[in-house]
N, CA, C, O and CB atoms as a CASP TS submission, in Angstrom:
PFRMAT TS
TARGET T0000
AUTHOR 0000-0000-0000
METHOD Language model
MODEL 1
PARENT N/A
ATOM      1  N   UNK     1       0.805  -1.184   0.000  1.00  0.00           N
ATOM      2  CA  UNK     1       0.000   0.000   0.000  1.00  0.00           C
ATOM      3  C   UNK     1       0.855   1.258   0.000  1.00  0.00           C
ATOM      4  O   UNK     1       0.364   2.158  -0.682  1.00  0.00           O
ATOM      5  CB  UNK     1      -0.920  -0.007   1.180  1.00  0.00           C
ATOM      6  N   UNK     2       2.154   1.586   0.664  1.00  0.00           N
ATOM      7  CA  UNK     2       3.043   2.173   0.781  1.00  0.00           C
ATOM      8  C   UNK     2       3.400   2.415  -0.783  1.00  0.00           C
ATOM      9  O   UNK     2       3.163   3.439  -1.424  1.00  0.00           O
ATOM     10  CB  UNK     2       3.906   1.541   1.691  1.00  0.00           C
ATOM     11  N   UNK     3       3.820   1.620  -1.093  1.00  0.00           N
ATOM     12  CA  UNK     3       4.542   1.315  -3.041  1.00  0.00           C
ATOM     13  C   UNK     3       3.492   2.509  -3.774  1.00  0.00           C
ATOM     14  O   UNK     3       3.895   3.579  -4.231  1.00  0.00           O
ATOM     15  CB  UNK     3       4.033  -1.005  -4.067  1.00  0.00           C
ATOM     16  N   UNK     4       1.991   2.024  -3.761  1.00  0.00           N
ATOM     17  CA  UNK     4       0.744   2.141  -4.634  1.00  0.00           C
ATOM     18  C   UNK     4       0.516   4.151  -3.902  1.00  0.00           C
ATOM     19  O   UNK     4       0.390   5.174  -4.575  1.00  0.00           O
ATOM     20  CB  UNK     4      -0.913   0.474  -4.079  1.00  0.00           C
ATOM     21  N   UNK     5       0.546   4.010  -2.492  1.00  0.00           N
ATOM     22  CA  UNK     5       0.291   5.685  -2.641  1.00  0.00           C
ATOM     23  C   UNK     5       1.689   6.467  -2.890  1.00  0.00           C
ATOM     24  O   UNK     5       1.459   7.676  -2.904  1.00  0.00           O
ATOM     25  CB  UNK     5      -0.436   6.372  -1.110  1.00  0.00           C
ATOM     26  N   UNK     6       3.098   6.172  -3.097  1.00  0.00           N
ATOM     27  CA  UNK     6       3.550   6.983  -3.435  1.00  0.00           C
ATOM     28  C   UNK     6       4.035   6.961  -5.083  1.00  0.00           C
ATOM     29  O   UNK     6       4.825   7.651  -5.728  1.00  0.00           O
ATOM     30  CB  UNK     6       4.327   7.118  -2.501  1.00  0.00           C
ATOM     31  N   UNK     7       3.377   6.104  -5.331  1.00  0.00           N
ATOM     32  CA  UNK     7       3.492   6.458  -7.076  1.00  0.00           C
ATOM     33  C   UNK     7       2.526   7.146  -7.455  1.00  0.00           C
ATOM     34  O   UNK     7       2.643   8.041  -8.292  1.00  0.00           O
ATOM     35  CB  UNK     7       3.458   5.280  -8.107  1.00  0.00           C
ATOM     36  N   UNK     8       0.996   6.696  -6.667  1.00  0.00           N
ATOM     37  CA  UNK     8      -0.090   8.067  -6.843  1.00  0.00           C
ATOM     38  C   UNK     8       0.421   9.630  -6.538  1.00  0.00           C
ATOM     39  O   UNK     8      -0.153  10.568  -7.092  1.00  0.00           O
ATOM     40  CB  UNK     8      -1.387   7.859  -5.712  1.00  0.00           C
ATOM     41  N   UNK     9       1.480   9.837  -5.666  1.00  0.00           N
ATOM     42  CA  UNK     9       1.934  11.135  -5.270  1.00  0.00           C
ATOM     43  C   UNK     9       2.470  11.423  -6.349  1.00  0.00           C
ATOM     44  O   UNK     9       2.176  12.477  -6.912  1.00  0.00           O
ATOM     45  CB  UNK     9       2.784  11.307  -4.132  1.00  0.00           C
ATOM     46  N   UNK    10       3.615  10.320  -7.014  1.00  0.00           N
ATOM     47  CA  UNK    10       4.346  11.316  -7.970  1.00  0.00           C
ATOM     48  C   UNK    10       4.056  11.345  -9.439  1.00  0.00           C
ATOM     49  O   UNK    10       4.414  12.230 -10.217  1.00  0.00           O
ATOM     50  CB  UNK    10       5.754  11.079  -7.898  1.00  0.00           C
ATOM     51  N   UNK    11       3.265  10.115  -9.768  1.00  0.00           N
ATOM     52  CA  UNK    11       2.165  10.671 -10.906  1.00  0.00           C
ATOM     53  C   UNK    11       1.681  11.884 -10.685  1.00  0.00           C
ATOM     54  O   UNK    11       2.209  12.837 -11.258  1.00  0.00           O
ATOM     55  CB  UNK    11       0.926   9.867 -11.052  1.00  0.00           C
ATOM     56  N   UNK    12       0.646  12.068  -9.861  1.00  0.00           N
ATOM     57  CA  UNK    12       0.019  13.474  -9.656  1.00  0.00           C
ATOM     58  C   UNK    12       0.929  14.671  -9.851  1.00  0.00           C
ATOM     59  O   UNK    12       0.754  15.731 -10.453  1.00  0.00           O
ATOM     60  CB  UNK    12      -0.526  13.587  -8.251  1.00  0.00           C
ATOM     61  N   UNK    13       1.960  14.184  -9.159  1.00  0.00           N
ATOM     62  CA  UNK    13       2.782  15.699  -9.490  1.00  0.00           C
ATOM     63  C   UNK    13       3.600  15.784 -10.705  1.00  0.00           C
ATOM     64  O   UNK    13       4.257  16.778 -11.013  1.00  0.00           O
ATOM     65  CB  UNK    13       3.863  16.091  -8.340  1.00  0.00           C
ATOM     66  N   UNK    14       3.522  14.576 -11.457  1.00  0.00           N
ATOM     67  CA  UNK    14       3.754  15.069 -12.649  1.00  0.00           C
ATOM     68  C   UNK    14       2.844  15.467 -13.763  1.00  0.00           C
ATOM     69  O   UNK    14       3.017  16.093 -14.808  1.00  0.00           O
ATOM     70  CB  UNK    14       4.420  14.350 -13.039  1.00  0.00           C
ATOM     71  N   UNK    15       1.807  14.894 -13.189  1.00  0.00           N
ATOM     72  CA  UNK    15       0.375  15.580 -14.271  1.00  0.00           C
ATOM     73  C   UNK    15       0.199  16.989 -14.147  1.00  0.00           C
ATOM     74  O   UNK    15      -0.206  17.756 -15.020  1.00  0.00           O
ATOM     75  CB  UNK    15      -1.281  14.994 -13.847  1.00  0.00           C
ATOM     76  N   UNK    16       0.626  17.323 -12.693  1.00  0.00           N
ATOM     77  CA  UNK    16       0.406  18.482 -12.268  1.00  0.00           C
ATOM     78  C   UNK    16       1.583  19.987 -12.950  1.00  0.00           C
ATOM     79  O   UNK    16       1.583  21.203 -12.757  1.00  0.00           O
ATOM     80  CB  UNK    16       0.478  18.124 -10.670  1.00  0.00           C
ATOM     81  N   UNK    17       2.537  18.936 -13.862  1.00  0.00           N
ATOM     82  CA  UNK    17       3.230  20.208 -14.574  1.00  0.00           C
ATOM     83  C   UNK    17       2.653  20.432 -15.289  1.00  0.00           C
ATOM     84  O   UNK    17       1.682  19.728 -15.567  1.00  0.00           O
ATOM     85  CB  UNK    17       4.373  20.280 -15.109  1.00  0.00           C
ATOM     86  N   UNK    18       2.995  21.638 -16.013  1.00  0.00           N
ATOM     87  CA  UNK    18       2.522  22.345 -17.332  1.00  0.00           C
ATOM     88  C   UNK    18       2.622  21.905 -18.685  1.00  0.00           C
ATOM     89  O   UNK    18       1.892  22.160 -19.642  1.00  0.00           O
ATOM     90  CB  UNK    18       3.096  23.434 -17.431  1.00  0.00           C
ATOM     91  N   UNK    19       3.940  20.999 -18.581  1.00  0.00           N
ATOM     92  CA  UNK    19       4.400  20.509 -19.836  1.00  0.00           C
ATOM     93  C   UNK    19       3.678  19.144 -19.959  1.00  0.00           C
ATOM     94  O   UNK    19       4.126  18.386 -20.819  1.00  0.00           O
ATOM     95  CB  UNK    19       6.014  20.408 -19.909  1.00  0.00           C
ATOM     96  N   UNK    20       2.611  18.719 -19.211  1.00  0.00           N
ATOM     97  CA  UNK    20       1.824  17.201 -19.021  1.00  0.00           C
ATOM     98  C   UNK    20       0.622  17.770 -20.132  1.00  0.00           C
ATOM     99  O   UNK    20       0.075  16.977 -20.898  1.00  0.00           O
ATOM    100  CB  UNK    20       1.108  16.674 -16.987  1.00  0.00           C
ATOM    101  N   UNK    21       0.339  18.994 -20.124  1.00  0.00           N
ATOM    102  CA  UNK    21      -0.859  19.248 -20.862  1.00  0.00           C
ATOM    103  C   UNK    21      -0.359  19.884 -22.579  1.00  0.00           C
ATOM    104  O   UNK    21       0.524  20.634 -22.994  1.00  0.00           O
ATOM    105  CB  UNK    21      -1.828  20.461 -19.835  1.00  0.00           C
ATOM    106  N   UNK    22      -1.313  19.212 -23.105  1.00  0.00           N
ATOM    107  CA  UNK    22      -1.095  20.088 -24.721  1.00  0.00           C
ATOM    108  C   UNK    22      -1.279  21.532 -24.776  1.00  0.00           C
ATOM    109  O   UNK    22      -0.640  22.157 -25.622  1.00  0.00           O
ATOM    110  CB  UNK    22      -2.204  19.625 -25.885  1.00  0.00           C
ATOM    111  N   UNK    23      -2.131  22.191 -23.922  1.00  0.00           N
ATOM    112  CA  UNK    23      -1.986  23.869 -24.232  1.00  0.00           C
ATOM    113  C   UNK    23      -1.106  24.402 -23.040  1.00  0.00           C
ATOM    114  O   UNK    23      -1.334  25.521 -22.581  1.00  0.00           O
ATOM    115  CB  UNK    23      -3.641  24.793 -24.237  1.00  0.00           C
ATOM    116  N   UNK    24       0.077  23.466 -22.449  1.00  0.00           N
ATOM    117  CA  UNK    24       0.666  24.140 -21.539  1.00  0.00           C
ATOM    118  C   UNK    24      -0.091  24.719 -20.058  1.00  0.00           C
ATOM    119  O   UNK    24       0.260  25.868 -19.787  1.00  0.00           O
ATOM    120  CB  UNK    24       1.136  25.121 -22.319  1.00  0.00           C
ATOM    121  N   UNK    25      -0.598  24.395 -19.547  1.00  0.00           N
ATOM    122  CA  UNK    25      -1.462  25.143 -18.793  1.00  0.00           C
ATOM    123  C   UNK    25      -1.584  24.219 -17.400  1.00  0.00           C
ATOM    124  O   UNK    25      -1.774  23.008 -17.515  1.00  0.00           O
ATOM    125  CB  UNK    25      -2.900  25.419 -19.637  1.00  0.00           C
ATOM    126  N   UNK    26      -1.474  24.804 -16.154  1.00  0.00           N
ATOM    127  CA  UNK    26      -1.475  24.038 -14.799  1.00  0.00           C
ATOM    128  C   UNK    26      -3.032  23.015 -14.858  1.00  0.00           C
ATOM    129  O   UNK    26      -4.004  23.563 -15.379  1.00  0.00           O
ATOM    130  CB  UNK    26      -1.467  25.385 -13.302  1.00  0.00           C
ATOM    131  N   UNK    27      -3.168  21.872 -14.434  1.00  0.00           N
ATOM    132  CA  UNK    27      -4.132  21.060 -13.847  1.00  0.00           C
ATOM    133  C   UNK    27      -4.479  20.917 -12.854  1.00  0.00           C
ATOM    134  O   UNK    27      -3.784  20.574 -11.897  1.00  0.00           O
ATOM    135  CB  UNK    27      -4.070  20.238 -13.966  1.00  0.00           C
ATOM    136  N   UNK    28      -5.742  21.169 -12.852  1.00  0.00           N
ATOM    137  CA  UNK    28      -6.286  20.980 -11.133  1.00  0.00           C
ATOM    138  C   UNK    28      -5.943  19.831 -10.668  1.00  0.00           C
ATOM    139  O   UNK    28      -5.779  18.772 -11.274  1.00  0.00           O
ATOM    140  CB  UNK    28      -7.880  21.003 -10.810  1.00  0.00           C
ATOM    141  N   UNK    29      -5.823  20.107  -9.406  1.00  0.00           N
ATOM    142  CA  UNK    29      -5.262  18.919  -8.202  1.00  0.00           C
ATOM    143  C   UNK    29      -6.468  17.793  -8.901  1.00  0.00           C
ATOM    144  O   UNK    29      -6.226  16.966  -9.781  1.00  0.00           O
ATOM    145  CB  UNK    29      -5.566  19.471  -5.938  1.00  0.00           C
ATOM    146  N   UNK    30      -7.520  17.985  -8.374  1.00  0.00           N
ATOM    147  CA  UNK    30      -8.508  16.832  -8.815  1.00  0.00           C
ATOM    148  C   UNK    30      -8.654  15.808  -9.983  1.00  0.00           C
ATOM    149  O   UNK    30      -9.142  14.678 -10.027  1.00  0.00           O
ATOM    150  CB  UNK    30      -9.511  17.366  -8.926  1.00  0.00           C
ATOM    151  N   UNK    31      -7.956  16.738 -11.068  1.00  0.00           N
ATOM    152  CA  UNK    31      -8.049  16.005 -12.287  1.00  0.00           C
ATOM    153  C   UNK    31      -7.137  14.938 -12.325  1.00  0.00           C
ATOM    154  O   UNK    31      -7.372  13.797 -12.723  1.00  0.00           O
ATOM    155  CB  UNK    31      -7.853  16.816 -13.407  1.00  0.00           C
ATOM    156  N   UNK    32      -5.857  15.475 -11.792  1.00  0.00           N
ATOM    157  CA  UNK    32      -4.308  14.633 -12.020  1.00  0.00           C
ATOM    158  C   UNK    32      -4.510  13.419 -11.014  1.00  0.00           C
ATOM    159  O   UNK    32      -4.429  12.234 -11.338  1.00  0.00           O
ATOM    160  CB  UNK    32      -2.664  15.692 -11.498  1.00  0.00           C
ATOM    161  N   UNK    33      -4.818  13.960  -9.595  1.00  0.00           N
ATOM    162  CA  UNK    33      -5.331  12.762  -8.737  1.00  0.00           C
ATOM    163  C   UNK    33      -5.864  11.980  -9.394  1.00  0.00           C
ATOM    164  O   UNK    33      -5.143  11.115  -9.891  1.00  0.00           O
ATOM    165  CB  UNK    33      -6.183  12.966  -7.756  1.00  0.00           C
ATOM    166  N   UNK    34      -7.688  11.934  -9.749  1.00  0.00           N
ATOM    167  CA  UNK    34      -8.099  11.089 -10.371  1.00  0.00           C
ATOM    168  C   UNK    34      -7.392  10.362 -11.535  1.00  0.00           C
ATOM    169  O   UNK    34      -7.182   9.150 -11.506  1.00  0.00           O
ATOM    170  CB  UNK    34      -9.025  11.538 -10.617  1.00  0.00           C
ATOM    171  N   UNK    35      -7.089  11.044 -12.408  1.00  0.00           N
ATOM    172  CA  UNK    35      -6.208  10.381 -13.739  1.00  0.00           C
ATOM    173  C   UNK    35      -4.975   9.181 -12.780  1.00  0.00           C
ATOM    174  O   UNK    35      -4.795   7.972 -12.926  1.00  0.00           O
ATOM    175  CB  UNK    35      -5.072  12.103 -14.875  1.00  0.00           C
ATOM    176  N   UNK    36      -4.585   9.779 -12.206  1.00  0.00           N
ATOM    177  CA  UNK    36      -2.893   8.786 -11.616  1.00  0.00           C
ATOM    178  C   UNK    36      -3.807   7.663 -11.752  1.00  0.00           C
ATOM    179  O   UNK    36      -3.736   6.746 -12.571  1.00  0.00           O
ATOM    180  CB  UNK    36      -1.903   9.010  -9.571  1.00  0.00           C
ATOM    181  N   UNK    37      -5.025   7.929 -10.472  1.00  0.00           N
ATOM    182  CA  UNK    37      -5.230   6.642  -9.809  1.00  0.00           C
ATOM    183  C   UNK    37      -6.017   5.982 -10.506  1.00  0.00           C
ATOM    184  O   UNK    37      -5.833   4.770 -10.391  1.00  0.00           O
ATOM    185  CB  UNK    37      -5.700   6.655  -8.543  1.00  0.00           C
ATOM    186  N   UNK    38      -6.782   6.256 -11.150  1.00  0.00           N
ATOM    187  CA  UNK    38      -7.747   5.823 -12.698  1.00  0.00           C
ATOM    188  C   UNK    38      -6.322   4.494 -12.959  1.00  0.00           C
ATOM    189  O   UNK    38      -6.296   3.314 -12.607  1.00  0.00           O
ATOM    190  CB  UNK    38      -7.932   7.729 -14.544  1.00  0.00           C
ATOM    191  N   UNK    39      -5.270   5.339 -13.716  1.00  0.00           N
ATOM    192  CA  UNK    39      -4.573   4.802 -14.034  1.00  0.00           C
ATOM    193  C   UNK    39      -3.153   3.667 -13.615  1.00  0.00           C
ATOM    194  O   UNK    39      -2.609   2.766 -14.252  1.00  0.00           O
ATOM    195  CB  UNK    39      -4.604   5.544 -14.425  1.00  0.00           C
ATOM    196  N   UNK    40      -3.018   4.013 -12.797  1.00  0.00           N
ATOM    197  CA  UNK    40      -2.365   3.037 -12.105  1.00  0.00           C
ATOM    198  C   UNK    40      -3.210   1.991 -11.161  1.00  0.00           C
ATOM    199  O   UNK    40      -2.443   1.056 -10.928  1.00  0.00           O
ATOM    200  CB  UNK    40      -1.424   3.749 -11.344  1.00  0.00           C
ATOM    201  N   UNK    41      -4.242   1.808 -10.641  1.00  0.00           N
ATOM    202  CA  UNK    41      -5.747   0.832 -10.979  1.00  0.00           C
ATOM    203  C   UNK    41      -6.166   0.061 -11.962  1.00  0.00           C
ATOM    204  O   UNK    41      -6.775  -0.975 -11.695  1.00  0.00           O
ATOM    205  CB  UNK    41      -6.781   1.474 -11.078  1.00  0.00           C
ATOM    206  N   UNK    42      -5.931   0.404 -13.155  1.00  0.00           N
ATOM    207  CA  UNK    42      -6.532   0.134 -14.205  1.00  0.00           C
ATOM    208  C   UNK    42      -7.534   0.012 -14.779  1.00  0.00           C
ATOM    209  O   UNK    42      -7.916  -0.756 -15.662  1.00  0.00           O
ATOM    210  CB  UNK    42      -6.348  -0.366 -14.375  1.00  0.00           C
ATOM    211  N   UNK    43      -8.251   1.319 -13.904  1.00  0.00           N
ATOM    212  CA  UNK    43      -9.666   1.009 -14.226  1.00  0.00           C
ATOM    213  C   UNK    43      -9.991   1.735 -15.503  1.00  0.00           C
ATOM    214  O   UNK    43     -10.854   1.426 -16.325  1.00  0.00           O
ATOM    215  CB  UNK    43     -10.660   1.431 -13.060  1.00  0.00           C
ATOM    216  N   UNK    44      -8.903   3.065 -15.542  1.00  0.00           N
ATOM    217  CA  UNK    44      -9.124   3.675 -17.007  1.00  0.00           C
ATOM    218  C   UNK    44     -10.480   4.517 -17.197  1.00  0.00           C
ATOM    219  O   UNK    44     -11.072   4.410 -18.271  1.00  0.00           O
ATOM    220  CB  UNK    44      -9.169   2.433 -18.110  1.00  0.00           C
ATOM    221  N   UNK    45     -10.995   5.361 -16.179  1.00  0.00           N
ATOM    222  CA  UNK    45     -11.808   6.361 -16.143  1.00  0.00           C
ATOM    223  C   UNK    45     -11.183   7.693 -16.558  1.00  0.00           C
ATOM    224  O   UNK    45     -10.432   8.337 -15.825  1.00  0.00           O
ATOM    225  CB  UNK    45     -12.338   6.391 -14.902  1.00  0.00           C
ATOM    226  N   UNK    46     -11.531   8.036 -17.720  1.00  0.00           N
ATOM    227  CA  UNK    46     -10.834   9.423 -17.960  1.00  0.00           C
ATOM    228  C   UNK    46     -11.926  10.608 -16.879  1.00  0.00           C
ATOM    229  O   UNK    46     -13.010  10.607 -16.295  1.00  0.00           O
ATOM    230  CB  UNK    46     -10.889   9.856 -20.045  1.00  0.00           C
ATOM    231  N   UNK    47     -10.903  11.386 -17.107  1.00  0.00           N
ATOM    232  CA  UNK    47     -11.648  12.672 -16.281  1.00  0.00           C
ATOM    233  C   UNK    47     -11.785  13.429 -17.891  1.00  0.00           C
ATOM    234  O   UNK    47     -12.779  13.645 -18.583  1.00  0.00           O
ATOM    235  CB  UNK    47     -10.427  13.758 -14.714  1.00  0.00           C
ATOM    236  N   UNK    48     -10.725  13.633 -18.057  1.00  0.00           N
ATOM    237  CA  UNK    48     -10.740  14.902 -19.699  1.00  0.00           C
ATOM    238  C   UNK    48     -10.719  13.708 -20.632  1.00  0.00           C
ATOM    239  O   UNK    48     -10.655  12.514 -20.340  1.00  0.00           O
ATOM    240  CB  UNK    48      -8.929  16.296 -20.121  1.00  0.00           C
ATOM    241  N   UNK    49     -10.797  14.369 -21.976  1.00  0.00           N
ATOM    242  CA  UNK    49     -10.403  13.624 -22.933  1.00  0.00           C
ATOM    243  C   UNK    49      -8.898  13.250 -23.131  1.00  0.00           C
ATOM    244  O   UNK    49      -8.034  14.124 -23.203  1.00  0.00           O
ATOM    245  CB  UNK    49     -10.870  14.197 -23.937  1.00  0.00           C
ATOM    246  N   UNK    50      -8.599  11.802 -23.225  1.00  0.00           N
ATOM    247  CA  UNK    50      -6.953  12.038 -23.111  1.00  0.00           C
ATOM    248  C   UNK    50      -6.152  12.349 -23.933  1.00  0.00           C
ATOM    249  O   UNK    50      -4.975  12.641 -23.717  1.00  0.00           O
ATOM    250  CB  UNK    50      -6.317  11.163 -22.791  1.00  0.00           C
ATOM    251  N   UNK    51      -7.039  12.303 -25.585  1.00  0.00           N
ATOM    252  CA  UNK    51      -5.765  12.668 -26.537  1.00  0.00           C
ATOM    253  C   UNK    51      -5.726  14.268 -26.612  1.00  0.00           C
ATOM    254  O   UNK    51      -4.642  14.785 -26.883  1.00  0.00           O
ATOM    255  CB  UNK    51      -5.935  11.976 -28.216  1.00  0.00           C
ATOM    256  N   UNK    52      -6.608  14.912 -26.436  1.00  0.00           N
ATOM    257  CA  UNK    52      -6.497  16.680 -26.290  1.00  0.00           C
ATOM    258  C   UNK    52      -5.964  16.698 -25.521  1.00  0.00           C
ATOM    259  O   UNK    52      -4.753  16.885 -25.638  1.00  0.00           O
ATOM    260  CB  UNK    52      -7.512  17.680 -26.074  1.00  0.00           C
ATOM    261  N   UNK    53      -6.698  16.470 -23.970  1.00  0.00           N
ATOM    262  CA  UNK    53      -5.836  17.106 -22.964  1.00  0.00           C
ATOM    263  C   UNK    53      -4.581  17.091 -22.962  1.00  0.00           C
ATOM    264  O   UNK    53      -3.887  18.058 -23.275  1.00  0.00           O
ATOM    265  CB  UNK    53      -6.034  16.741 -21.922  1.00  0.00           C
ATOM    266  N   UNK    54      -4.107  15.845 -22.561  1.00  0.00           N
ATOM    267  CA  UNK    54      -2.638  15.684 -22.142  1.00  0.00           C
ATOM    268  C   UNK    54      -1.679  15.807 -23.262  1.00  0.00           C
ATOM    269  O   UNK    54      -1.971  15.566 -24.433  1.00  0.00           O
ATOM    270  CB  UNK    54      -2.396  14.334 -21.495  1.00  0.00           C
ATOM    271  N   UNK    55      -0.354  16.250 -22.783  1.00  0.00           N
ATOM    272  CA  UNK    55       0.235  16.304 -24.112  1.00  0.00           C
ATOM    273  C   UNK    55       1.523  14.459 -24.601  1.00  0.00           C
ATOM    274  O   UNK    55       1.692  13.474 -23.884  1.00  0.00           O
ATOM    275  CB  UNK    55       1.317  18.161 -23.929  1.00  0.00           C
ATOM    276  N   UNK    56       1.875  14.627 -25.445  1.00  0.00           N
ATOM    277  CA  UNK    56       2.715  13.328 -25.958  1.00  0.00           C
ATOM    278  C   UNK    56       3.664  13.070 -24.543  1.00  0.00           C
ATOM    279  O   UNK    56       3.674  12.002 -23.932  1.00  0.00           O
ATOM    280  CB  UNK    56       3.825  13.705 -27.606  1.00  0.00           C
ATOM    281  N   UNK    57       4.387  14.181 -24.197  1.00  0.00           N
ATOM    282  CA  UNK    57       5.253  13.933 -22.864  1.00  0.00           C
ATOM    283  C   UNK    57       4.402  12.899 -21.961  1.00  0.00           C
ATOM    284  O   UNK    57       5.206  11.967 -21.977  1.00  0.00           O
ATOM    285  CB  UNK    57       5.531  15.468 -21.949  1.00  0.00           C
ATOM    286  N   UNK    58       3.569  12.539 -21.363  1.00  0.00           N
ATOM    287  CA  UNK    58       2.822  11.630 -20.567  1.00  0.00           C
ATOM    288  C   UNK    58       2.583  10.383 -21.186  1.00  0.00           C
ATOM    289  O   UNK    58       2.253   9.467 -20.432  1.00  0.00           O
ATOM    290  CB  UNK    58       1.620  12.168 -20.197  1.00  0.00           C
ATOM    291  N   UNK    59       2.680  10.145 -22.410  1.00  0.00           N
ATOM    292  CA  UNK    59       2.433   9.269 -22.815  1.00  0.00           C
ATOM    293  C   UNK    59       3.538   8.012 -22.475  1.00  0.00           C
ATOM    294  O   UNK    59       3.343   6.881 -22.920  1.00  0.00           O
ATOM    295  CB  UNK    59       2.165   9.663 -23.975  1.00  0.00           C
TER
END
């Protein structure tokens, strides 16, 4: 459980740069949270659309 919340921390804070999004632009705490953990879960609930939002760097 230790492992699983601190990769949710540092996903988040990397969603949470500027250069994670295609128009450059900060992400709300909420979105990046959800997205990490969406994603490292695998449950694969987008919050945004993922090919607009985010930019190629995240991929």
């Amino acid at each position: 459980m230790v492992y699983f919340g601190a990769l949710i921390i540092i996903v988040t804070g990397l969603l949470l740069l500027p250069i994670s999004t295609s128009d450059i632009i900060f992400t709300n705490f909420p979105v990046a949270f959800f997205t990490a953990v969406s994603a490292l879960s695998t449950c694969g609930i987008p919050v945004v659309n993922t090919g607009e939002y985010w930019s190629t760097w995240c991929s």
